[in-house]
PDBQT receptor file of N, H, CA, C and O in Angstrom, charges set to zero:
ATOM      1  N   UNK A   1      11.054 -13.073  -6.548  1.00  0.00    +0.000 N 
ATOM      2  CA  UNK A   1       9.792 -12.862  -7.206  1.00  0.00    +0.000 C 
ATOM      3  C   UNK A   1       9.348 -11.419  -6.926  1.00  0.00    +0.000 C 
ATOM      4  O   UNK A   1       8.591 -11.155  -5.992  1.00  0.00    +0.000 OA
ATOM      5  N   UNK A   2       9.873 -10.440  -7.815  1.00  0.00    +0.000 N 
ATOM      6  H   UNK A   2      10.488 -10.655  -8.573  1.00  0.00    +0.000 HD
ATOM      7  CA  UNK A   2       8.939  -9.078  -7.884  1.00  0.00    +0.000 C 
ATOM      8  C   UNK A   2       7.300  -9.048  -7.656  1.00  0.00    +0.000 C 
ATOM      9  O   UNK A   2       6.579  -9.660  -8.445  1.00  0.00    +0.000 OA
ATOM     10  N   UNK A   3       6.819  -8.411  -6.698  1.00  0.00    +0.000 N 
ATOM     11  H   UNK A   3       7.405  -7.914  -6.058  1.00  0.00    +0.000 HD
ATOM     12  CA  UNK A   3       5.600  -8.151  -6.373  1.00  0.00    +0.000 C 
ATOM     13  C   UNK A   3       5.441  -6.043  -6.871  1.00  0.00    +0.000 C 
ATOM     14  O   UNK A   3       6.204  -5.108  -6.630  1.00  0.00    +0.000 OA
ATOM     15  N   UNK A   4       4.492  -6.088  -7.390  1.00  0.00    +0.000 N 
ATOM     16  H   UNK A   4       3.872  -6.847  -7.586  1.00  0.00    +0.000 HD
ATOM     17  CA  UNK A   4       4.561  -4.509  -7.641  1.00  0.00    +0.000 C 
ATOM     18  C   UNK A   4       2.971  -4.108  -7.363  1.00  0.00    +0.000 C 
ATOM     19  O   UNK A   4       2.110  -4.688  -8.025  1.00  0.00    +0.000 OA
ATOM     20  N   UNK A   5       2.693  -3.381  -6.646  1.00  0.00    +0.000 N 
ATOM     21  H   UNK A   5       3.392  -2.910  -6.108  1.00  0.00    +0.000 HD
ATOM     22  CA  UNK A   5       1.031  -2.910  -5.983  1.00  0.00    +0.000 C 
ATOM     23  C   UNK A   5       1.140  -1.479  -6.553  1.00  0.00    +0.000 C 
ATOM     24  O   UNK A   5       1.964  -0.669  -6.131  1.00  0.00    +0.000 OA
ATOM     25  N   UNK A   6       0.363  -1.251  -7.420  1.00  0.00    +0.000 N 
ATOM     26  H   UNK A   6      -0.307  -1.909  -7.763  1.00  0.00    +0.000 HD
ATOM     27  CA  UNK A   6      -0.555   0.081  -8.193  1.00  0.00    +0.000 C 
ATOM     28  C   UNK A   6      -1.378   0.621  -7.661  1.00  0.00    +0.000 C 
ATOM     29  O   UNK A   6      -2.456   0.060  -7.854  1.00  0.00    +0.000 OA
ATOM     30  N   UNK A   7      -1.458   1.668  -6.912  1.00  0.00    +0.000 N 
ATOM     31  H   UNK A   7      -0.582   2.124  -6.755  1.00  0.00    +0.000 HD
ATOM     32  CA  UNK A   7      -2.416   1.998  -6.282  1.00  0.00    +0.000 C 
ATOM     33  C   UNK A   7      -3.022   3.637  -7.276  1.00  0.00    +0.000 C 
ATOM     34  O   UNK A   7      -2.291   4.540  -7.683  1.00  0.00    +0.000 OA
ATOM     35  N   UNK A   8      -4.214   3.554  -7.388  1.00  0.00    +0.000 N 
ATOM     36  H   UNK A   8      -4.807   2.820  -7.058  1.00  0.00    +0.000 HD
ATOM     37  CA  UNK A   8      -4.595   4.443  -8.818  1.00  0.00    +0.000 C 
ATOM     38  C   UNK A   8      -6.235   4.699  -9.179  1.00  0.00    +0.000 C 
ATOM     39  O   UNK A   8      -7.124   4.288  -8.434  1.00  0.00    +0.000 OA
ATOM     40  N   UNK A   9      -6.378   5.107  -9.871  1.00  0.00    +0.000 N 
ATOM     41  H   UNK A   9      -5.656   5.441 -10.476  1.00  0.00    +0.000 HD
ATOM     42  CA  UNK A   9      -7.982   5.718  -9.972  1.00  0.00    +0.000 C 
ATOM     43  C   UNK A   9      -8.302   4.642 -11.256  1.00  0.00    +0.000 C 
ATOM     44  O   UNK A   9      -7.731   4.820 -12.332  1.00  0.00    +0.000 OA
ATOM     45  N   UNK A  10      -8.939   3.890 -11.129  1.00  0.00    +0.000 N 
ATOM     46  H   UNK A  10      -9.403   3.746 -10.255  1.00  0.00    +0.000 HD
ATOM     47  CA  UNK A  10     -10.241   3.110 -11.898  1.00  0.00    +0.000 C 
ATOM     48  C   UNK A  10      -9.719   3.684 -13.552  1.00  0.00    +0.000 C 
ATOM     49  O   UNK A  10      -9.834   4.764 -14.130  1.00  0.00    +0.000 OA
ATOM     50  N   UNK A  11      -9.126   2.393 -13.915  1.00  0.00    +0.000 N 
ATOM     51  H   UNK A  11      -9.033   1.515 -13.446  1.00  0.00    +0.000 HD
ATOM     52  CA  UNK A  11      -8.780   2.791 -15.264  1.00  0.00    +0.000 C 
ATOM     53  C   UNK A  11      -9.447   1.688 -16.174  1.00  0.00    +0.000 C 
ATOM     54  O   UNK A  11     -10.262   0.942 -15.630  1.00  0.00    +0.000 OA
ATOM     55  N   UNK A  12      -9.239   1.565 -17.179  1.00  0.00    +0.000 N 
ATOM     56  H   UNK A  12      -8.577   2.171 -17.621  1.00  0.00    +0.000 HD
ATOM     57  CA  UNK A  12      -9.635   0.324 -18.444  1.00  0.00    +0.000 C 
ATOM     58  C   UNK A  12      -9.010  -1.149 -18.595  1.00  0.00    +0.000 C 
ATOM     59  O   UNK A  12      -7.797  -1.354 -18.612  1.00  0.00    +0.000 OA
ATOM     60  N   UNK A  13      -9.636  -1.786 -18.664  1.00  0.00    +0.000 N 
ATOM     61  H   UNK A  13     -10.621  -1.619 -18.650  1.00  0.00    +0.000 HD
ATOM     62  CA  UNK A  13      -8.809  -3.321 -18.498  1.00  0.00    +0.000 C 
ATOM     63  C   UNK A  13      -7.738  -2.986 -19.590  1.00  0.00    +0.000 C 
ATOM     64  O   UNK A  13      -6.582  -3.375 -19.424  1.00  0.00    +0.000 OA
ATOM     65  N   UNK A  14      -8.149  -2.165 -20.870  1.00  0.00    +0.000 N 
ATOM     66  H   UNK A  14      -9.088  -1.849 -21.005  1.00  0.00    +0.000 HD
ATOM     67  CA  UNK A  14      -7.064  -2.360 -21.661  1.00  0.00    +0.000 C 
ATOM     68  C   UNK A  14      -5.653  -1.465 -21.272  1.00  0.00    +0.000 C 
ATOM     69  O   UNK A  14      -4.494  -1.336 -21.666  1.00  0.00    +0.000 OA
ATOM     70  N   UNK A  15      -6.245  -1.128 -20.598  1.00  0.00    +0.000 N 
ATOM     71  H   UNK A  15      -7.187  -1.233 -20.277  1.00  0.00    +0.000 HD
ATOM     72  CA  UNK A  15      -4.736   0.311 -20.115  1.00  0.00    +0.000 C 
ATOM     73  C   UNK A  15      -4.317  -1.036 -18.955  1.00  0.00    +0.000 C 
ATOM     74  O   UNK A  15      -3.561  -1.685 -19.678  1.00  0.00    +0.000 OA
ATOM     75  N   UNK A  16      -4.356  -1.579 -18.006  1.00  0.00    +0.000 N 
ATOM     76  H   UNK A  16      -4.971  -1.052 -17.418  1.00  0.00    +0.000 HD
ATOM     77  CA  UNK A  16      -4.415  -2.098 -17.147  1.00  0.00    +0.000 C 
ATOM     78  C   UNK A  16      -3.015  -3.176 -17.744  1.00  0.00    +0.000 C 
ATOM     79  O   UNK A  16      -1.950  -3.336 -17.147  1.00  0.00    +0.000 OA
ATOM     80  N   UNK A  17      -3.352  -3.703 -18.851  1.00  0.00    +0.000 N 
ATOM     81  H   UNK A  17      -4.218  -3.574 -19.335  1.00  0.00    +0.000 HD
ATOM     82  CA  UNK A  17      -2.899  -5.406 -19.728  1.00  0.00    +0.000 C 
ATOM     83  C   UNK A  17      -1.732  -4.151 -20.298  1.00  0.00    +0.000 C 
ATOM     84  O   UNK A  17      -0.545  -4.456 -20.407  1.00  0.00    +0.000 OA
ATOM     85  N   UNK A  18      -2.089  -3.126 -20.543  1.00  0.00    +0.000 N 
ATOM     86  H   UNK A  18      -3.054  -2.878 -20.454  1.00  0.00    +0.000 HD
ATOM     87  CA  UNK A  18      -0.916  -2.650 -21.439  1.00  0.00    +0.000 C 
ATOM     88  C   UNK A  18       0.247  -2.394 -20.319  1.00  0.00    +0.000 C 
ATOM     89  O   UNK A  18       1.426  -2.705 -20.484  1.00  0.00    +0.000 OA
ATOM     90  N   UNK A  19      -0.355  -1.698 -19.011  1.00  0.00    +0.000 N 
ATOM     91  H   UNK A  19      -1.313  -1.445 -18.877  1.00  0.00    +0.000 HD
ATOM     92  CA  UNK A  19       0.740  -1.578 -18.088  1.00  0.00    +0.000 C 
ATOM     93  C   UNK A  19       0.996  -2.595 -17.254  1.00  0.00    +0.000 C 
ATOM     94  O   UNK A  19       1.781  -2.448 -16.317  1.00  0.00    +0.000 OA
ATOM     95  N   UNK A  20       0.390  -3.704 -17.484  1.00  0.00    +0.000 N 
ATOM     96  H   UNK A  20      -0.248  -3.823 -18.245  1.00  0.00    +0.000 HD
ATOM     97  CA  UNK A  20       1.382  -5.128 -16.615  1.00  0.00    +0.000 C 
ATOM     98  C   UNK A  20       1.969  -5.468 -17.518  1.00  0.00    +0.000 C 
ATOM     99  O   UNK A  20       2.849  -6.195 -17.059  1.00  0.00    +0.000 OA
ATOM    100  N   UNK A  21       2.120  -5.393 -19.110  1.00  0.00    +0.000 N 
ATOM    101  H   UNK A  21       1.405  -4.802 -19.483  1.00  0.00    +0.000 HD
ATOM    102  CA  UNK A  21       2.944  -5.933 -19.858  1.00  0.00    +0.000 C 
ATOM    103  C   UNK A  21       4.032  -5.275 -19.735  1.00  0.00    +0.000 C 
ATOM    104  O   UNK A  21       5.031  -5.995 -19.730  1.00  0.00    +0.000 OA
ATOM    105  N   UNK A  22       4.267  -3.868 -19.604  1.00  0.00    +0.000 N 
ATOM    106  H   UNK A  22       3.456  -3.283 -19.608  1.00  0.00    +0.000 HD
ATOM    107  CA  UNK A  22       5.727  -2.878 -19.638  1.00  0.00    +0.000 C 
ATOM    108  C   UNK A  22       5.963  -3.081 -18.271  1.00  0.00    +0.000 C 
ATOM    109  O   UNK A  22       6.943  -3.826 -18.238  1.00  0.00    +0.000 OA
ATOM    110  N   UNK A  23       5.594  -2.823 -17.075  1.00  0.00    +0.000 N 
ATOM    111  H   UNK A  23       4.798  -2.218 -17.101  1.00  0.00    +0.000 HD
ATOM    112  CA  UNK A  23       6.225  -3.358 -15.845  1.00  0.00    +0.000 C 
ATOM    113  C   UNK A  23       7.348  -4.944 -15.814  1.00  0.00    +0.000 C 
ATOM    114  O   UNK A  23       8.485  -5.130 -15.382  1.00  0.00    +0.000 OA
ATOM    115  N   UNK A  24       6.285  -5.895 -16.535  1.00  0.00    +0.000 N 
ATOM    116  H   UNK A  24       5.361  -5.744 -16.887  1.00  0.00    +0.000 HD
ATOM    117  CA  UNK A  24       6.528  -6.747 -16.377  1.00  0.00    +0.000 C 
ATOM    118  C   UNK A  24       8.192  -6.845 -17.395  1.00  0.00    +0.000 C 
ATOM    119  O   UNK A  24       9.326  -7.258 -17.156  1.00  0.00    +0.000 OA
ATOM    120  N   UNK A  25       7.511  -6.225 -18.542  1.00  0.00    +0.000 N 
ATOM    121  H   UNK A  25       6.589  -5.890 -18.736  1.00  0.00    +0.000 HD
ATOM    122  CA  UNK A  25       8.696  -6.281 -19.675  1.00  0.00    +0.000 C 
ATOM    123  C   UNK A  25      10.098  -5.670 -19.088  1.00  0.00    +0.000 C 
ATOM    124  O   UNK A  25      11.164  -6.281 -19.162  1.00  0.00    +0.000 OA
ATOM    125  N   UNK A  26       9.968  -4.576 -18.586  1.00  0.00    +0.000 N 
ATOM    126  H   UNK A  26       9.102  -4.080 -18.527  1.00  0.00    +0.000 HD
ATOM    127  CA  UNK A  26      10.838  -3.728 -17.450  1.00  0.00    +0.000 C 
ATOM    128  C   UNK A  26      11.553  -4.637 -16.185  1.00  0.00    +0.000 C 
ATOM    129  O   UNK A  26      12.599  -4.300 -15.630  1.00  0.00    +0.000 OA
ATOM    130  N   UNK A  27      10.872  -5.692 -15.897  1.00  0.00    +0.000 N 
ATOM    131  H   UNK A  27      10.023  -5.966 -16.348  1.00  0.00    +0.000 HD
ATOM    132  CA  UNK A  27      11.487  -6.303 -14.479  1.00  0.00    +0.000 C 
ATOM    133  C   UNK A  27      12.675  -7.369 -15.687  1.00  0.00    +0.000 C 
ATOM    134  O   UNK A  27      13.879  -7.395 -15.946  1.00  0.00    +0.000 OA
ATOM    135  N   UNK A  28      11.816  -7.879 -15.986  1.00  0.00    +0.000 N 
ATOM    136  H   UNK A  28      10.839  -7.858 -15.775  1.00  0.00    +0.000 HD
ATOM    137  CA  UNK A  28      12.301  -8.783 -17.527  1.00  0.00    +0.000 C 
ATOM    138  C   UNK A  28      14.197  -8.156 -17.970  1.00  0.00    +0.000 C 
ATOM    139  O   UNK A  28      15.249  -8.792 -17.898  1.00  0.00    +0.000 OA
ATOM    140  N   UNK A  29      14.039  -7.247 -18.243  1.00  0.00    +0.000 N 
ATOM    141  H   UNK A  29      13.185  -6.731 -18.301  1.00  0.00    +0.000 HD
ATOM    142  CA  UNK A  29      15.374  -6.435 -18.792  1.00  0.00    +0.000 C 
ATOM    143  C   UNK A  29      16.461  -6.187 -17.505  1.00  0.00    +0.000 C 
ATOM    144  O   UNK A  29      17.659  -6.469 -17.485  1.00  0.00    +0.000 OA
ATOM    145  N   UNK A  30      15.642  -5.568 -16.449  1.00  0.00    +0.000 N 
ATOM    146  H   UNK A  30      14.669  -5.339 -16.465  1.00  0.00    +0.000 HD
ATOM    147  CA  UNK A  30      16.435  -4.988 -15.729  1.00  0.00    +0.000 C 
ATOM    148  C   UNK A  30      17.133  -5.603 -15.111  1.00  0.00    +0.000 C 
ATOM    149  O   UNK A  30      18.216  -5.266 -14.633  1.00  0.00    +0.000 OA
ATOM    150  N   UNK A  31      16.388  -6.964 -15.021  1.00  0.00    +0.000 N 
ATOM    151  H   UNK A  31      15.508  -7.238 -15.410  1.00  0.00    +0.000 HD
ATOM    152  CA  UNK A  31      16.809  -8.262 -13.129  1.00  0.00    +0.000 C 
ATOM    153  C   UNK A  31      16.860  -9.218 -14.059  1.00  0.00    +0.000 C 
ATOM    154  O   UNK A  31      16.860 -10.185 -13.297  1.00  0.00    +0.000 OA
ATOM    155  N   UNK A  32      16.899  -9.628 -15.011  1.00  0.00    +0.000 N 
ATOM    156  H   UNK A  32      16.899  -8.842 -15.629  1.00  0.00    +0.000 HD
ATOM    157  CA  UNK A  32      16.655 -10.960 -15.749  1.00  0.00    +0.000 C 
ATOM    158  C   UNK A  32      15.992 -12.238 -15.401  1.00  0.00    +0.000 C 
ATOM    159  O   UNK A  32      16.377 -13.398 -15.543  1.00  0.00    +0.000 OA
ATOM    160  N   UNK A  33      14.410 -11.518 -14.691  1.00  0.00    +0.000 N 
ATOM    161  H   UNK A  33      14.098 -10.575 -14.576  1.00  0.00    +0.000 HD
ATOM    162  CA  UNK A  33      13.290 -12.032 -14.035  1.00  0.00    +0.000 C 
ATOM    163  C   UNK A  33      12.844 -13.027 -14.483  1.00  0.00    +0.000 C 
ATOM    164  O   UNK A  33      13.889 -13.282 -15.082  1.00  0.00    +0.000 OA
ATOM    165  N   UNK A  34      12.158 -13.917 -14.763  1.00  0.00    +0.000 N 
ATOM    166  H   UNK A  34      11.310 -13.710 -14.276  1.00  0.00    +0.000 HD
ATOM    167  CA  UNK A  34      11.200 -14.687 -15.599  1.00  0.00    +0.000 C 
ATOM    168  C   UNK A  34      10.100 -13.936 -15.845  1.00  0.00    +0.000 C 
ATOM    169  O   UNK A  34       9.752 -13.397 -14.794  1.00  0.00    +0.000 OA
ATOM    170  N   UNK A  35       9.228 -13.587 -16.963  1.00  0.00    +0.000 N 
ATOM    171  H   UNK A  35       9.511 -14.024 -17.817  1.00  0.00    +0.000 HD
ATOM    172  CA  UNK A  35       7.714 -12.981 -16.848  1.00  0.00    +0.000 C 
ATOM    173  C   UNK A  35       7.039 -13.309 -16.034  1.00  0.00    +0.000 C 
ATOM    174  O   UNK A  35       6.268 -12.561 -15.434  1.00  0.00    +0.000 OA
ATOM    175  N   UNK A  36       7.255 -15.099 -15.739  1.00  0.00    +0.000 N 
ATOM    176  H   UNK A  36       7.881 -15.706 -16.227  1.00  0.00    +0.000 HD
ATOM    177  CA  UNK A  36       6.382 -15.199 -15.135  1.00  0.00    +0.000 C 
ATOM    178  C   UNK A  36       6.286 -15.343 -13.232  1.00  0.00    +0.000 C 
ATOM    179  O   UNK A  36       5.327 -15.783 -12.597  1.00  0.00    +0.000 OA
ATOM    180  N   UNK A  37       7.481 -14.864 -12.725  1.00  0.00    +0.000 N 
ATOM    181  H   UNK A  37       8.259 -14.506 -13.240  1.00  0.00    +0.000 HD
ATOM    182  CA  UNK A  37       7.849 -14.241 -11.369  1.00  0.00    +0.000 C 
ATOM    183  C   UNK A  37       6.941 -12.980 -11.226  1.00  0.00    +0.000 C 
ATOM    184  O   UNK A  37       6.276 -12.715 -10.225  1.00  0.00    +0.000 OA
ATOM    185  N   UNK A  38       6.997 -12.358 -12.187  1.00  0.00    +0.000 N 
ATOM    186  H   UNK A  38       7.538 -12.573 -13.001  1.00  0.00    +0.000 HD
ATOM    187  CA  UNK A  38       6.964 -11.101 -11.944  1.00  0.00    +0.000 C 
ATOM    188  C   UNK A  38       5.354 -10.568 -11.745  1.00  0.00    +0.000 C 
ATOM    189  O   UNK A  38       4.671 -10.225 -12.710  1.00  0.00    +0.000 OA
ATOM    190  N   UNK A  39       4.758 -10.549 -10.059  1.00  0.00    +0.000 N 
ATOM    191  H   UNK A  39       5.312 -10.827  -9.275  1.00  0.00    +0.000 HD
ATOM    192  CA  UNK A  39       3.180 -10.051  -9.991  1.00  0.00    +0.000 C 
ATOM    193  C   UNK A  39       3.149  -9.022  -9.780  1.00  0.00    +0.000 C 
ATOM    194  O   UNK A  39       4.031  -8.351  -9.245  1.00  0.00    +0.000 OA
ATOM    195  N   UNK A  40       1.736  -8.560 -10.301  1.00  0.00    +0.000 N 
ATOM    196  H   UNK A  40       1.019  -9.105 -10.735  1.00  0.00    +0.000 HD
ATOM    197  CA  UNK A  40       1.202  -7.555 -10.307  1.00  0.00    +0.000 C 
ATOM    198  C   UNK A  40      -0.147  -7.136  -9.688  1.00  0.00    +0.000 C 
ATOM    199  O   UNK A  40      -1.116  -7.739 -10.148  1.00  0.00    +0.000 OA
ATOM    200  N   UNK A  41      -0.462  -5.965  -8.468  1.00  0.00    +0.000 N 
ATOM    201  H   UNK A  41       0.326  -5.475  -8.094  1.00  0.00    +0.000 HD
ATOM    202  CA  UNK A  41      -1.576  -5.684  -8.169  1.00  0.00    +0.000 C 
ATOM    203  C   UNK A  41      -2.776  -4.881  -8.240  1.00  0.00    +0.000 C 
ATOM    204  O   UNK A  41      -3.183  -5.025  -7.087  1.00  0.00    +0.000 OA
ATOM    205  N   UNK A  42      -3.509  -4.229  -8.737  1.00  0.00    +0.000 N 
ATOM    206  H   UNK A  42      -3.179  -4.112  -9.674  1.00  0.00    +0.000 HD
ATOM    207  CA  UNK A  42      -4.235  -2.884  -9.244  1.00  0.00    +0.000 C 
ATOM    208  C   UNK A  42      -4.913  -3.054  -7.675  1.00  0.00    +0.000 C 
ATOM    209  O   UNK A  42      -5.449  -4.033  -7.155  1.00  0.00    +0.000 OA
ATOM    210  N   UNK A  43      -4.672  -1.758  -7.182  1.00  0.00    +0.000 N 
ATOM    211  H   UNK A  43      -4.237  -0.963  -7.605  1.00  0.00    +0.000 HD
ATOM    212  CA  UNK A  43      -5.719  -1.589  -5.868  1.00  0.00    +0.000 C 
ATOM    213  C   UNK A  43      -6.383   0.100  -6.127  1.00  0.00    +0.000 C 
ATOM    214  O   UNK A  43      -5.881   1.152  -5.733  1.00  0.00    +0.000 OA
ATOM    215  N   UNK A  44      -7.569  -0.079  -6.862  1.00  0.00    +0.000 N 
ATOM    216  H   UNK A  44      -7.978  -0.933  -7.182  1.00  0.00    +0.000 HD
ATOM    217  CA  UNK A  44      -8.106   1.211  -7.408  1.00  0.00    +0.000 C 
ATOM    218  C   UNK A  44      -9.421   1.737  -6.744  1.00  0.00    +0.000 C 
ATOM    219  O   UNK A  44     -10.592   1.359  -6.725  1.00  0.00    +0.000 OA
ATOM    220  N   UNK A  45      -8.346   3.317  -5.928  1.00  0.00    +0.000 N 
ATOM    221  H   UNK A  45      -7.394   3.625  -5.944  1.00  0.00    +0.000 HD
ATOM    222  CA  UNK A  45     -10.059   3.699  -5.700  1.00  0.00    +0.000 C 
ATOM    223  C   UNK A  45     -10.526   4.977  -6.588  1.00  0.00    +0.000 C 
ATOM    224  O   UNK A  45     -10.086   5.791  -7.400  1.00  0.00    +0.000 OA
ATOM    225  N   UNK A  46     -11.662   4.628  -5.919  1.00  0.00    +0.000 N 
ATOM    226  H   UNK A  46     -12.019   3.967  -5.259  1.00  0.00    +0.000 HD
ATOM    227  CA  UNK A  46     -12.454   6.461  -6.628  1.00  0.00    +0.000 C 
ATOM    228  C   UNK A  46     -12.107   7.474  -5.690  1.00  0.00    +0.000 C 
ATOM    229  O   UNK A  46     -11.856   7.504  -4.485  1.00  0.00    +0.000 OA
ATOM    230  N   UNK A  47     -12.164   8.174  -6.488  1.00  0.00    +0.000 N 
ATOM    231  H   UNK A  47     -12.368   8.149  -7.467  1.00  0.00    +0.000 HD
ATOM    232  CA  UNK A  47     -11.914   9.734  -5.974  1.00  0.00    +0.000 C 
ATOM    233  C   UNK A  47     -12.697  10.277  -4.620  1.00  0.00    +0.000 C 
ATOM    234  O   UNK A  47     -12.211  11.106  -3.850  1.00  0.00    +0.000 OA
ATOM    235  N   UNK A  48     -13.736   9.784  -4.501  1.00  0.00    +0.000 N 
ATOM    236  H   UNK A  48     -14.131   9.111  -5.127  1.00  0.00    +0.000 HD
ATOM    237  CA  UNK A  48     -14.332   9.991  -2.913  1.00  0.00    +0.000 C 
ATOM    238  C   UNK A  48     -14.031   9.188  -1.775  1.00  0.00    +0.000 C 
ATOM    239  O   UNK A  48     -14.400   9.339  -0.611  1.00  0.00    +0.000 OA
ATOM    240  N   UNK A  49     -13.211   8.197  -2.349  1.00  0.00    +0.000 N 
ATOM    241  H   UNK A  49     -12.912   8.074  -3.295  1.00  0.00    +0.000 HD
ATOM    242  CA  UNK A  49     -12.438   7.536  -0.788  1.00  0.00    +0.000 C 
ATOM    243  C   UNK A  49     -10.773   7.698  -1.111  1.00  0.00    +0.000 C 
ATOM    244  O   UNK A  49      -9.953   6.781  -1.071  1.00  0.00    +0.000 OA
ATOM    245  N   UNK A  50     -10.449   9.432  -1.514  1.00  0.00    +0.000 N 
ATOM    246  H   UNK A  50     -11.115  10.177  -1.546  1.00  0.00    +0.000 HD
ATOM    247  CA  UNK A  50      -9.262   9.392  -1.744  1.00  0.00    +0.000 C 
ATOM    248  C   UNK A  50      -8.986  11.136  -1.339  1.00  0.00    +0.000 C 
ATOM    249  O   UNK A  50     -10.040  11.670  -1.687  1.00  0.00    +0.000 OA
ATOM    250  N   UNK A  51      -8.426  11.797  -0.997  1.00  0.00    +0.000 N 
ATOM    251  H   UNK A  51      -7.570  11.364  -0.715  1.00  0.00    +0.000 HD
ATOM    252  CA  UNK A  51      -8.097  12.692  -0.461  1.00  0.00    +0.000 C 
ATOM    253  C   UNK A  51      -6.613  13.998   0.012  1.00  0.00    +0.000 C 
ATOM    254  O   UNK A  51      -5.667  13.910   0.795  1.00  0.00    +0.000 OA
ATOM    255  N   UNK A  52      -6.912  14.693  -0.586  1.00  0.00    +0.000 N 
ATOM    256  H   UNK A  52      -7.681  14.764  -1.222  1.00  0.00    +0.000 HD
ATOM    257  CA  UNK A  52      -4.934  15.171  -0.307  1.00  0.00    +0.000 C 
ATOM    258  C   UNK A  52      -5.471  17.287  -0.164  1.00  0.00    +0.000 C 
ATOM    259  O   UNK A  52      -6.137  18.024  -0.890  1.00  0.00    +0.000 OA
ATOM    260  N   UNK A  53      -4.617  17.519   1.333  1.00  0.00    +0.000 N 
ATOM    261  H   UNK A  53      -4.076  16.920   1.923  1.00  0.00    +0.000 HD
ATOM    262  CA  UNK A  53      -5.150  18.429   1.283  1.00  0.00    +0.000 C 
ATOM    263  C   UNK A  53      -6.079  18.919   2.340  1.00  0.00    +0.000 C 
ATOM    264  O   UNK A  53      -6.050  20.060   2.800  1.00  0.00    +0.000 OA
ATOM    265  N   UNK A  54      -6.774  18.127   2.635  1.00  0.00    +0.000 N 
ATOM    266  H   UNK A  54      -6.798  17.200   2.261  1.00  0.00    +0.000 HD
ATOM    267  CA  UNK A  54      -8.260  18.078   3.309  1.00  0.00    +0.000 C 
ATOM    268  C   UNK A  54      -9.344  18.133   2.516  1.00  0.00    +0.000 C 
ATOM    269  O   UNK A  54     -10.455  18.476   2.920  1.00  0.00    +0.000 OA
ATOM    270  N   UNK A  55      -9.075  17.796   1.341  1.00  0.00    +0.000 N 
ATOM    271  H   UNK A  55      -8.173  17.517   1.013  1.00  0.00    +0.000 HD
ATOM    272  CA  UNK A  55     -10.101  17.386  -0.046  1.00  0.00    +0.000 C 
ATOM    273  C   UNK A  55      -9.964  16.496  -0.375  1.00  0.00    +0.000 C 
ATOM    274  O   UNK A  55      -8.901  15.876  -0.414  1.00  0.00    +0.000 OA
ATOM    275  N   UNK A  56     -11.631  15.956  -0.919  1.00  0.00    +0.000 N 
ATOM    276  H   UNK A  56     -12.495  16.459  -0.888  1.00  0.00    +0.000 HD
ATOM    277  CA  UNK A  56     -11.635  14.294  -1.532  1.00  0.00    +0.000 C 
ATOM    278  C   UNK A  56     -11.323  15.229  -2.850  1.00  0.00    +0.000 C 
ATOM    279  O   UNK A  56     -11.311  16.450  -3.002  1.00  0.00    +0.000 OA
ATOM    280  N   UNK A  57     -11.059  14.059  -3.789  1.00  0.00    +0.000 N 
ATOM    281  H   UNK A  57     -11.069  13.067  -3.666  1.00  0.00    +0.000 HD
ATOM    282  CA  UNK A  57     -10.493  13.808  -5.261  1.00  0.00    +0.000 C 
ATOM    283  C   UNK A  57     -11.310  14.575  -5.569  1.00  0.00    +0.000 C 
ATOM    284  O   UNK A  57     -10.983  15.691  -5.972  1.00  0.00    +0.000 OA
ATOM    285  N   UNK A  58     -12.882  14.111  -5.445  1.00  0.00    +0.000 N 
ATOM    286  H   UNK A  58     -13.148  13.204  -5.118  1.00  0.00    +0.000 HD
ATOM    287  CA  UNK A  58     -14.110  14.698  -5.901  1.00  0.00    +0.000 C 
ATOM    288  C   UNK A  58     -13.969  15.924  -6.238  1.00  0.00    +0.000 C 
ATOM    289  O   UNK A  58     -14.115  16.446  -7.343  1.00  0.00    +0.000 OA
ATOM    290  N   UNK A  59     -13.651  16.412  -5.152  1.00  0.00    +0.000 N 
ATOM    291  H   UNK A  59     -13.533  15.987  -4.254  1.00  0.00    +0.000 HD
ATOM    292  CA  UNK A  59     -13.577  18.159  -5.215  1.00  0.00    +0.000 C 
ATOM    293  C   UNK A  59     -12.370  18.619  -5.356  1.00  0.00    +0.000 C 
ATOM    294  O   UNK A  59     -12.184  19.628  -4.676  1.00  0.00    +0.000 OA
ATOM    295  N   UNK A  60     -11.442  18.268  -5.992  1.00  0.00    +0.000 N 
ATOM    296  H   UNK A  60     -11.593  17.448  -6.545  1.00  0.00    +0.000 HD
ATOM    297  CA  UNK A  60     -10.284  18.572  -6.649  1.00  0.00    +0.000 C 
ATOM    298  C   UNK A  60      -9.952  18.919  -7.612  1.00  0.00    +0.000 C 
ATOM    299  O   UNK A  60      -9.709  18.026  -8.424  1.00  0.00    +0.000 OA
ATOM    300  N   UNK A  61      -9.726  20.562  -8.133  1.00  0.00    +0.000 N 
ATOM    301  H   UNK A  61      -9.922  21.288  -7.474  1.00  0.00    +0.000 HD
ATOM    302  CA  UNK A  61     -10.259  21.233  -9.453  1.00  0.00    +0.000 C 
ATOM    303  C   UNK A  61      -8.960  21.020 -10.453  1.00  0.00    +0.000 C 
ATOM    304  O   UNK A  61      -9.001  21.429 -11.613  1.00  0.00    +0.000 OA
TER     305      UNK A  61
């Protein structure tokens, strides 16, 4: 059972459904998965509890 964790900046439910469908479609082809093995996690932060550099996102030009 493929588990796949997204870690990413606050996007749209519809971007969200579009990219668990191609992940999912992708495990599907590659491993000859079941769809329905195959989970998925969105763990999304904002840009001020995120940092690279010694800068939050925030201030990242």
């Amino acid at each position: 059972m493929p588990i796949v964790t997204i870690q990413q900046f606050p996007r749209s439910v519809e971007q969200k459904r579009e990219l668990a469908k191609r992940i999912t479609d992708a495990f599907v082809q590659a491993y000859g998965q079941a769809p329905e093995s195959v989970q998925i996690f969105f763990q999304e932060t904002e840009q001020e509890d995120w940092a690279r550099g010694g800068r939050l996102g925030v201030d990242q030009v």
